[in-house]
C-alpha positions as CSV (number, residue, x, y, z in Angstrom):
1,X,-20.2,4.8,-2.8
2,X,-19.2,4.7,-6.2
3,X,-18.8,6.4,-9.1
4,X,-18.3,6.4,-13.0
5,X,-14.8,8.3,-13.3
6,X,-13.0,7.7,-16.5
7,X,-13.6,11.2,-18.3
8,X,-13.2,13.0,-15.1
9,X,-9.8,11.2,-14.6
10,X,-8.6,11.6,-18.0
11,X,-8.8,15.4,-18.3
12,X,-7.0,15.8,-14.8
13,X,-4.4,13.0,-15.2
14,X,-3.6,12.7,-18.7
15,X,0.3,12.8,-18.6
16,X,0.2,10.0,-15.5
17,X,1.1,7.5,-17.6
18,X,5.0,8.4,-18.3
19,X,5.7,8.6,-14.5
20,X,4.4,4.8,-14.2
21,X,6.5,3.5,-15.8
22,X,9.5,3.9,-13.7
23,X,8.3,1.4,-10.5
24,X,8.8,-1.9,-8.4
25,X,7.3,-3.6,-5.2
26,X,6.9,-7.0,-3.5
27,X,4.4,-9.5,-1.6
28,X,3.7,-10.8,1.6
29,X,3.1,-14.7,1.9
30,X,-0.1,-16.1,0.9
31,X,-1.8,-18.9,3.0
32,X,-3.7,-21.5,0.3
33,X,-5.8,-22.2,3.0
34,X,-9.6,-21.8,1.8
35,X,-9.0,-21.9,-1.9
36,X,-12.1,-23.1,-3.7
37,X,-12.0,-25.3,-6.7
38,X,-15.2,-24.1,-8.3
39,X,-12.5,-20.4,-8.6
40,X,-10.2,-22.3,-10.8
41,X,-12.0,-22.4,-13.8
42,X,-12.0,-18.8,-13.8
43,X,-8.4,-18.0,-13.0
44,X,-6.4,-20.9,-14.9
45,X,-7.2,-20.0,-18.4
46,X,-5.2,-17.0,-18.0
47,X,-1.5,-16.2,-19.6
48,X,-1.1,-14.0,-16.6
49,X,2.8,-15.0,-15.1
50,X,2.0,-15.0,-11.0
51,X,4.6,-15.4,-8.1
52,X,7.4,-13.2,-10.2
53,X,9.8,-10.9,-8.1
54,X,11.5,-8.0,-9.7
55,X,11.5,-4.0,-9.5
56,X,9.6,-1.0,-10.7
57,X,11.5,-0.8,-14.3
58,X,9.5,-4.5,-14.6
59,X,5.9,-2.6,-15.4
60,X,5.1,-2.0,-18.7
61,X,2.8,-0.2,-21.0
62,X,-1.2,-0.6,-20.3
63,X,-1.1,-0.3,-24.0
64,X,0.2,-3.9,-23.9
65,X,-3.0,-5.3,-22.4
66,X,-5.8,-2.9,-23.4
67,X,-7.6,-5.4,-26.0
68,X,-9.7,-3.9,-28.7
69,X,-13.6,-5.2,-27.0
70,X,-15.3,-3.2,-24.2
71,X,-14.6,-3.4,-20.7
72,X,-15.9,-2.3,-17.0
73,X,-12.8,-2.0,-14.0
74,X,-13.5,-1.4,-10.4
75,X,-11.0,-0.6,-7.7
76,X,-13.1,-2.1,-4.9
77,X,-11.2,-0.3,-1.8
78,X,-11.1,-1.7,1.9
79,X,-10.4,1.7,3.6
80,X,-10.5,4.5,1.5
81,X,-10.3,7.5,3.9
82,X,-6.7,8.5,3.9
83,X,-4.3,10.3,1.5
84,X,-2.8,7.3,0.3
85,X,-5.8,5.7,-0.8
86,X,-6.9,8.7,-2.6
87,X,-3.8,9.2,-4.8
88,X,-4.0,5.4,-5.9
89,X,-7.6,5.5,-6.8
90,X,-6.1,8.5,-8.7
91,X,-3.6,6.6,-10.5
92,X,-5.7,3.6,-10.9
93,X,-8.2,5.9,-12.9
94,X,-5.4,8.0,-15.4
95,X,-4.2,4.2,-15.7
96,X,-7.9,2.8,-17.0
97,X,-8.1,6.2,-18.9
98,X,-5.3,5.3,-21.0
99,X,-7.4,1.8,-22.3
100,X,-10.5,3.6,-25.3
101,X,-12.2,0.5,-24.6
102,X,-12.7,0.6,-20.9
103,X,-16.2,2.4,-21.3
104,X,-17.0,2.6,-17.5
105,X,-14.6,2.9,-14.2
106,X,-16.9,2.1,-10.8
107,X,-15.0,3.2,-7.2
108,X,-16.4,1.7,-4.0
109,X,-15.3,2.1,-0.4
110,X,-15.6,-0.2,2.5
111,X,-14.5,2.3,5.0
112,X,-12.8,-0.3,7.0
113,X,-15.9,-2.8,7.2
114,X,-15.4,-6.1,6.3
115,X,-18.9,-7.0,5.9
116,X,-19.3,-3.8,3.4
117,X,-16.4,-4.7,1.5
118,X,-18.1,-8.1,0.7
119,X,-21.3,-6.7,-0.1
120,X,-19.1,-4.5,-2.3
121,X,-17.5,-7.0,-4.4
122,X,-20.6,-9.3,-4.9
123,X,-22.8,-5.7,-5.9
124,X,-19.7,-5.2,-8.2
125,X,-19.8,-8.6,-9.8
126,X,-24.1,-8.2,-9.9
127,X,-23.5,-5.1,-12.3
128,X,-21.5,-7.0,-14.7
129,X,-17.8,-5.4,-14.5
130,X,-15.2,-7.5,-16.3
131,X,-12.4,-6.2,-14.0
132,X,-12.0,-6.0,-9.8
133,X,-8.4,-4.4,-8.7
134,X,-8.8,-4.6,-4.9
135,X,-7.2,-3.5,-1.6
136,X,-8.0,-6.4,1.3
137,X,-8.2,-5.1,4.3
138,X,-10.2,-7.9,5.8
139,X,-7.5,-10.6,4.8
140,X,-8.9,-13.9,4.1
141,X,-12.5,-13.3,5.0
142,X,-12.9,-11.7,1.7
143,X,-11.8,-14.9,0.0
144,X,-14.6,-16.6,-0.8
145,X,-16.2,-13.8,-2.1
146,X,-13.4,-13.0,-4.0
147,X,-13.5,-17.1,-5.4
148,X,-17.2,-16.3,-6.2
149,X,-16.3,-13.5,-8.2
150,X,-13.8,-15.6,-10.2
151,X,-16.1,-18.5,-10.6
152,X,-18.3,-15.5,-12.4
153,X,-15.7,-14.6,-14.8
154,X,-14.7,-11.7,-13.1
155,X,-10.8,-11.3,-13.2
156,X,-9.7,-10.0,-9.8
157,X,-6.2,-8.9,-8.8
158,X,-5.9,-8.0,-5.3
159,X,-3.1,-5.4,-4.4
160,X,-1.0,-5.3,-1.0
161,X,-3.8,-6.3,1.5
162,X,-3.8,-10.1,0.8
163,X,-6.8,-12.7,1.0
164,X,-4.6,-16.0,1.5
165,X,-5.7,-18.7,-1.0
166,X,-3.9,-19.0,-4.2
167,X,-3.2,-16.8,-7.3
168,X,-3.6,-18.1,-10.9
169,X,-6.6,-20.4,-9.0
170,X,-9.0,-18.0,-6.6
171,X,-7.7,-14.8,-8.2
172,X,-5.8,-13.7,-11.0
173,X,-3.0,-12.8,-9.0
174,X,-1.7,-11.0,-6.0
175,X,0.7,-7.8,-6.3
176,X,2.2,-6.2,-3.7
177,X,6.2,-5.1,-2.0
178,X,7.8,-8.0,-0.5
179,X,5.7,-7.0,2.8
180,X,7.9,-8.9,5.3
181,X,11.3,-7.7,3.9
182,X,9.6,-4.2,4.2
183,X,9.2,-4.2,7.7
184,X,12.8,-6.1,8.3
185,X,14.5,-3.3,6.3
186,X,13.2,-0.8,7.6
187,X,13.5,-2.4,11.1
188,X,16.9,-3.2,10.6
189,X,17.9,0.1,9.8
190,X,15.7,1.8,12.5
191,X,17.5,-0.6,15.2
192,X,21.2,0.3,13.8
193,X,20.5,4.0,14.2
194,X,19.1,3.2,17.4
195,X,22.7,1.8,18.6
196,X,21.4,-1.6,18.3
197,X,19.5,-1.0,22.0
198,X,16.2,0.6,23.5
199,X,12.6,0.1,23.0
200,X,11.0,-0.3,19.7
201,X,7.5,-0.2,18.8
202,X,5.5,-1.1,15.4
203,X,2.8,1.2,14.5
204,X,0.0,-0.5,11.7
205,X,-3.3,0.5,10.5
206,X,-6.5,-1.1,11.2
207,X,-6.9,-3.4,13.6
208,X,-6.4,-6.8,11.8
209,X,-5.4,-6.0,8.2
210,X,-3.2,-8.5,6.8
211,X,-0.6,-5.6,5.5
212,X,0.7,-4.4,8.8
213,X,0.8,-8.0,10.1
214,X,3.0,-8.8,7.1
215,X,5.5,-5.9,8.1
216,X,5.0,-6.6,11.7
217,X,6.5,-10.2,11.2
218,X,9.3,-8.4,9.3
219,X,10.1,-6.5,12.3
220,X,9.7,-9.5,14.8
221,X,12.7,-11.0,12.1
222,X,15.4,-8.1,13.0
223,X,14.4,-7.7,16.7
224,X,15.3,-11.8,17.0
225,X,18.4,-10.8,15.5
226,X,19.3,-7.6,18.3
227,X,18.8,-8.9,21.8
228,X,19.3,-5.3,22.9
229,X,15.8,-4.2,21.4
230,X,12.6,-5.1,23.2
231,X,9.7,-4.4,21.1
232,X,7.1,-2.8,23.7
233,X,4.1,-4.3,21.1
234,X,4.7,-8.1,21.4
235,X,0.6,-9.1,20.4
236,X,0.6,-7.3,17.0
237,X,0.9,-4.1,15.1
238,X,-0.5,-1.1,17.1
239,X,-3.8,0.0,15.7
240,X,-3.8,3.3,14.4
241,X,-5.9,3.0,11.6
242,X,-3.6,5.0,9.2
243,X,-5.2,8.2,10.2
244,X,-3.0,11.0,11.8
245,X,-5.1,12.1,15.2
246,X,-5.9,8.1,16.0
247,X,-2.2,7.8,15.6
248,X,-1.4,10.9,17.9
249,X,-4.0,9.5,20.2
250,X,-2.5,5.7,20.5
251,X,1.0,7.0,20.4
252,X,0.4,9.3,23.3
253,X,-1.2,6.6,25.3
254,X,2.4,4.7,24.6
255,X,4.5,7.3,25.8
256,X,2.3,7.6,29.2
257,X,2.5,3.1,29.6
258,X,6.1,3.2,28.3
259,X,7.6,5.9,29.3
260,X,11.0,6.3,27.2
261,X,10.4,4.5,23.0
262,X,13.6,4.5,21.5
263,X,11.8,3.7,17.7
264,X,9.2,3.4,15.8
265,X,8.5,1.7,12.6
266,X,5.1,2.3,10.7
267,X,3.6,1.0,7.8
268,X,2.2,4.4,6.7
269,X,4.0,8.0,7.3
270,X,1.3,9.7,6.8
271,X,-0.2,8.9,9.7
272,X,3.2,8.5,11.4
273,X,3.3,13.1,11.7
274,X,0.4,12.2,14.6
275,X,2.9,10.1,16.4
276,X,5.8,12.6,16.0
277,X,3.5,15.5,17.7
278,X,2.6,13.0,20.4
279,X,6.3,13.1,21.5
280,X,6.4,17.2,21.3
281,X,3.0,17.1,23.4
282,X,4.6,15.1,26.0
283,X,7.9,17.0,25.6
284,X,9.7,13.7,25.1
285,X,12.8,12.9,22.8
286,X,11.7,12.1,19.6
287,X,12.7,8.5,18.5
288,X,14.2,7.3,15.4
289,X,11.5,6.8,12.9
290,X,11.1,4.9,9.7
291,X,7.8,4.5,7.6
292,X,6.7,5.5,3.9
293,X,7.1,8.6,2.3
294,X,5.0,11.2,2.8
295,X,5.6,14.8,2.4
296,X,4.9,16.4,6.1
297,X,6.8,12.6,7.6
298,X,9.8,15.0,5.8
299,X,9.2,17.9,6.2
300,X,8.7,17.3,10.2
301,X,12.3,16.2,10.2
302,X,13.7,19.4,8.7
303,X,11.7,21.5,11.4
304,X,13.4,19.5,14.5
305,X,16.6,18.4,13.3
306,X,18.6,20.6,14.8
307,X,16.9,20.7,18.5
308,X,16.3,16.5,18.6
309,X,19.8,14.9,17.8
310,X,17.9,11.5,18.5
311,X,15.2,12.1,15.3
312,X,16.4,10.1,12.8
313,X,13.9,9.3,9.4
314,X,14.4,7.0,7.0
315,X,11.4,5.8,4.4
316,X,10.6,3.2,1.9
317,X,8.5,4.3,-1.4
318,X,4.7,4.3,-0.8
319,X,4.4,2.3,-4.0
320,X,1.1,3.6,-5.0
321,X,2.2,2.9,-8.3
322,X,1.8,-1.0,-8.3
323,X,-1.9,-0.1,-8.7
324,X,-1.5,0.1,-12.3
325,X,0.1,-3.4,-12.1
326,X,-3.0,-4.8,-10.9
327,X,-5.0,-3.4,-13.4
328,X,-2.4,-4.7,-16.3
329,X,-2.9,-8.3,-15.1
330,X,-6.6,-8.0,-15.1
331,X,-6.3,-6.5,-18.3
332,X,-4.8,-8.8,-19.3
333,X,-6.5,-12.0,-18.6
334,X,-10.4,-10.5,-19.4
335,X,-9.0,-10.0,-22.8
336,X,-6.7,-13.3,-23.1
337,X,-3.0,-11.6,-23.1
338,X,0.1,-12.6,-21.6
339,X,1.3,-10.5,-18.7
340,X,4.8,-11.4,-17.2
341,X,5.2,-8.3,-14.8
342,X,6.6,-9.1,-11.4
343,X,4.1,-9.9,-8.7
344,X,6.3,-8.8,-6.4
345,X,8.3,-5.8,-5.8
346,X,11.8,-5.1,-3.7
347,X,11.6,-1.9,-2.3
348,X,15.0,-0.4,-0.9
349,X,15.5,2.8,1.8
350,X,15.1,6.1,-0.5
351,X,15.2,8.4,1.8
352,X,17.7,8.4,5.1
353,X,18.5,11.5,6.9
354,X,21.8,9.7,7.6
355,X,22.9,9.7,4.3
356,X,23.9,12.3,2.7
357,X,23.4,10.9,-0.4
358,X,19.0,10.2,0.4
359,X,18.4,13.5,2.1
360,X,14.4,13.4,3.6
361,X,12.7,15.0,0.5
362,X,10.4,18.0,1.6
363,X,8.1,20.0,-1.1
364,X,6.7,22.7,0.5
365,X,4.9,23.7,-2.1
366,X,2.6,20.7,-1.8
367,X,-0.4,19.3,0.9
368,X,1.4,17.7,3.9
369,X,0.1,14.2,2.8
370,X,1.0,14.4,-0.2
371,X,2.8,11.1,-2.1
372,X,6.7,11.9,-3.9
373,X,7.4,9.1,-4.6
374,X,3.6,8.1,-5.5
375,X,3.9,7.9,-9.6
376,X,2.4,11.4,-9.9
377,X,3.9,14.4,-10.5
378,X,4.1,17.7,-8.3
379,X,1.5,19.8,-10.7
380,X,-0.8,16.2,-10.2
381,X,-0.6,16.2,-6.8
382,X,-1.3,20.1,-6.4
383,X,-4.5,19.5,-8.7
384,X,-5.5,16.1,-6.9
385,X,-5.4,18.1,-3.1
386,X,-6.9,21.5,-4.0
């Protein structure tokens, strides 16, 4: 599906643009295996910096990178059928709307199908856009697609879901969080609050993504480091695809192999409020929990503080923000700019219901998936869910 959505976006999203600029991420490793000469020619010309690290405050204006001649973007999506992905393509169309001379802005879905999202991208490059931002979900299958796009002149940035090879030759570049630190931070900090003993499990998205097996090595990091722990999900991140009832399903079916999890760690809180009312169905302890913000992942903590003294949250920013750095660096090299934004983003803990200082944040006036720490403001996010 796709769709032409630059007017539509500006009216609704006109005052995105200030929130941006106050964000930073990081990437997972890249393998260079598959990277195809014939991509280069496309991808070296470019005064696009790659392989930066550095934080939110790092992005700068799209102004910076617009050009003056007419352009076509795409957000080419993997998966785009949860909250998350809906409030990035939101962003990632306010952020085109900014640019006059992006005429057209085309939106297409993969819906979690490999196959699709490669038919996607080569349909994309067929109609002539100068631009491709895209999510990866299927990892380095999509790379030589991705090369042939290149090859065609098309500047692609992927973002967060990685396709191996190598930026600045197959691609433009790769953004993203540091992936790995990600899942050890949030790891380590699940394990301490844990006592440094008991059974942890990692919770990912769909089967095989690249993204959750980034944070899951992260996690494998600190559980090497605590021979108390013993992580329950030794063969990979635990499918859930990021959707709330698959995840109350799967964690259900953990709780009855299991029997007692003394943590969790997720790579998307959204879908993580499944899990939690897995634990009340079963009228088990809840564990502690860490993940990315989302609104209800709060707000669920402030409804059972006080009768589960072993709940514990603590999340790291959803980033859906580092969507506009994608588009910069595309920007950028279709109209021959320099771009030296990070590529790569530290994240930290912003909220930790242990410290009194990074209390959960809940808005109840808002959706339960809803994004706080997404880029868009509370009246965007009530306009984008109604």
């Amino acid at each position: 599906m796709r769709h032409s959505t630059a007017l539509r976006t500006a009216a609704v999203f006109a005052a995105v643009g200030a929130l941006l600029l106050t964000s930073a991420c990081s990437t997972g490793s890249l393998s260079s295996a598959g990277s195809g000469d014939d991509a280069s020619a496309g991808a070296t010309d470019s005064q696009v910096t790659t392989g930066t690290v550095g934080v939110q405050g790092d992005i700068q204006d799209i102004s910076n990178f617009c050009g003056d001649k007419d352009i076509t973007v795409a957000l080419a999506d993997g998966f785009g059928g949860n909250s998350w992905r809906k409030i990035t393509r939101a962003i990632f169309e306010a952020e085109a709307a900014k640019c006059p001379n992006i005429k057209k802005v085309l939106y297409t879905d993969a819906q979690g199908d490999t196959q699709k999202a490669i038919s996607d991208i080569n349909s994309l490059v067929a109609q002539g856009v100068n631009v491709i931002v895209t999510f990866v979900d299927g990892g380095e299958a999509l790379l030589p697609t991705i090369q042939k796009a290149t090859a065609a002149g098309v500047k692609v940035v992927p973002f967060v879901g990685s396709p191996g090879g190598t930026p600045g030759k197959d691609y433009v570049d790769f953004v993203s969080e540091d992936i790995t630190t990600y899942g050890k931070n949030l790891a380590d900090w699940t394990i301490k609050t844990m006592g440094g003993k008991g059974n942890l499990v990692m919770l990912g998205g769909i089967a095989g993504n690249s993204y959750s097996q980034g944070v899951y090595e992260g996690v494998l990091e600190a559980v090497k480091e605590n021979p108390g722990v013993t992580l329950l999900n030794t063969d990979g991140p635990v499918a859930t695809d990021w959707e709330p009832g698959k995840t109350q399903q799967v964690v259900a079916g953990l709780i009855t192999k299991y029997g007692d999890i003394n943590g969790i760690v997720a790579d998307y809180g959204g879908g993580s409020v499944g899990g939690i009312r897995a634990f009340e169905a079963a009228g088990k302890p809840f564990p502690v929990w860490s993940a990315n913000d989302s609104n209800e992942f709060a707000c669920l903590w402030y409804e059972y503080k006080d009768t589960q003294p072993t709940y514990q949250i603590a999340t790291e920013s959803s980033r859906n923000w580092i969507v506009t750095v994608a588009l910069h660096k595309a920007l950028a090299a279709a109209n021959g700019l320099p771009n030296d934004e990070p590529s790569t983003y530290n994240l930290e803990i912003i909220e930790d219901s242990t410290d009194q200082s990074k209390q959960p944040k809940c808005e109840s006036s808002l959706p339960a998936d809803a994004i706080l720490s997404s880029g868009l403001s509370v009246d965007q996010l009530k306009q984008l869910f109604q």
